[in-house]
C-alpha positions, 0 to 999 in steps of 0.5 A: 318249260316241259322237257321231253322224257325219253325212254330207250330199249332193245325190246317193247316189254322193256320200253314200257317197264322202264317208261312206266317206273319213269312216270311213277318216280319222276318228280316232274310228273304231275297230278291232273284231272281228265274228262275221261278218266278222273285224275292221273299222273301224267308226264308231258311230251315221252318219247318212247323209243324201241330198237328191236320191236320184233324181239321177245319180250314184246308184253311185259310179264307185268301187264295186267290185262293181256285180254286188251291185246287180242281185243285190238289185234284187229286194229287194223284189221279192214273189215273186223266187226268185233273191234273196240270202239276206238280200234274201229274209228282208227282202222276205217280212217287207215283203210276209208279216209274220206277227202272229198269225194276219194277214199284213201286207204292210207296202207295201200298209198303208204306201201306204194309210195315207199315201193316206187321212192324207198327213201321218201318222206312223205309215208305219213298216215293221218288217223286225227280229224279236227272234225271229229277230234276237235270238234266234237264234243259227243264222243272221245277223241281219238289217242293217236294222231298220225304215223310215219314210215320211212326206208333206212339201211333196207329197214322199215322204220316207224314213228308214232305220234300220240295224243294221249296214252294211258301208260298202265293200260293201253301202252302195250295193245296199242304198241303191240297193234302199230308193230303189227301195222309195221310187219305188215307193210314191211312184209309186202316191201321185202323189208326187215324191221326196224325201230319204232317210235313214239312221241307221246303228248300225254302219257299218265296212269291214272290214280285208281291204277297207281296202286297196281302199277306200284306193286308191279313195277314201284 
């Protein structure tokens, strides 16, 4: 039976420094083949847990490759022409759901739906399509799967549910682009920052970075 990891701190950098020396040195951690990547290290079901996400540091001075952040500071930038590949499929379905004959940008319906019921649970944001995600087998699927935003104590709270991190590499863009989505709606409500959560399915290094991750933070 897989038990969830949890990993708790005040700020973003801190999380991902305590979550990554967690993955090294953690004897549940296993060693697993990917399609995408080869071989990885990989703890099942972490759950990444942020008090202060607007507090310094938010990037750890052990991140290798802060060039990946300003790629994915457009991540949910509506009409960037110059996202990742990945950013692009997530931001165009937050912005352009396509149901039917409607289009949903999820960010205006999200920021309405709080406004009008601050204490609502229904602020979810979809990003995983089985008819791409599942289906398909022509491109990668995409990481992360959906989000939830909910009003607490005047606060904006945010919960990330995740298919497949990469510890290493694409933690720190990715929760630095979802904070980012978090200050922007908590700006057009009036609201202070609150917690942020993730949930993470697969969250691994992969074998070609366990040197690295093992010299920065082993």
């Amino acid at each position: 039976m897989t038990l969830p990891r949890t990993f708790s701190a005040s700020t973003l950098g801190h999380a991902w420094e305590i979550s990554v020396m967690g993955l090294l040195h953690d004897p549940s951690a296993l060693l697993v083949d990917s399609v995408t990547g080869g071989p990885a290290r990989e703890l099942e079901c972490v759950q990444l847990i942020v008090e202060d996400p607007q507090r310094e540091p938010r990037v750890s001075s052990h991140y290798v490759l802060p060039e990946l952040i300003e790629d994915y500071s457009s991540l949910f930038t509506p009409y960037a022409s110059t996202r990742p590949k990945d950013a692009a499929t997530i931001a165009d379905r937050i912005y352009g759901w396509r149901s039917g004959k409607r289009t949903i940008d999820q960010v205006d319906a999200v920021i309405s739906e709080l406004r009008d019921r601050p204490h609502s649970r229904r602020a979810v944001m979809s990003f995983w399509d089985p008819a791409e995600d599942l289906v398909a087998l022509d491109g990668t699927p995409l990481g992360h799967c959906m989000a939830w935003m909910s009003v607490r104590e005047e606060a904006l709270n945010m919960a990330l549910v995740s298919r497949s991190v990469d510890a290493w590499l694409g933690a720190v863009p990715n929760m630095i682009a979802f904070t980012g989505l978090m200050h922007t709606v908590a700006a057009k409500l009036d609201l202070a920052i609150g917690s942020y959560t993730q949930f993470i399915f697969s969250y691994h290094i992969y074998v070609r970075d366990l040197p690295s991750a093992r010299r920065a933070l082993g």
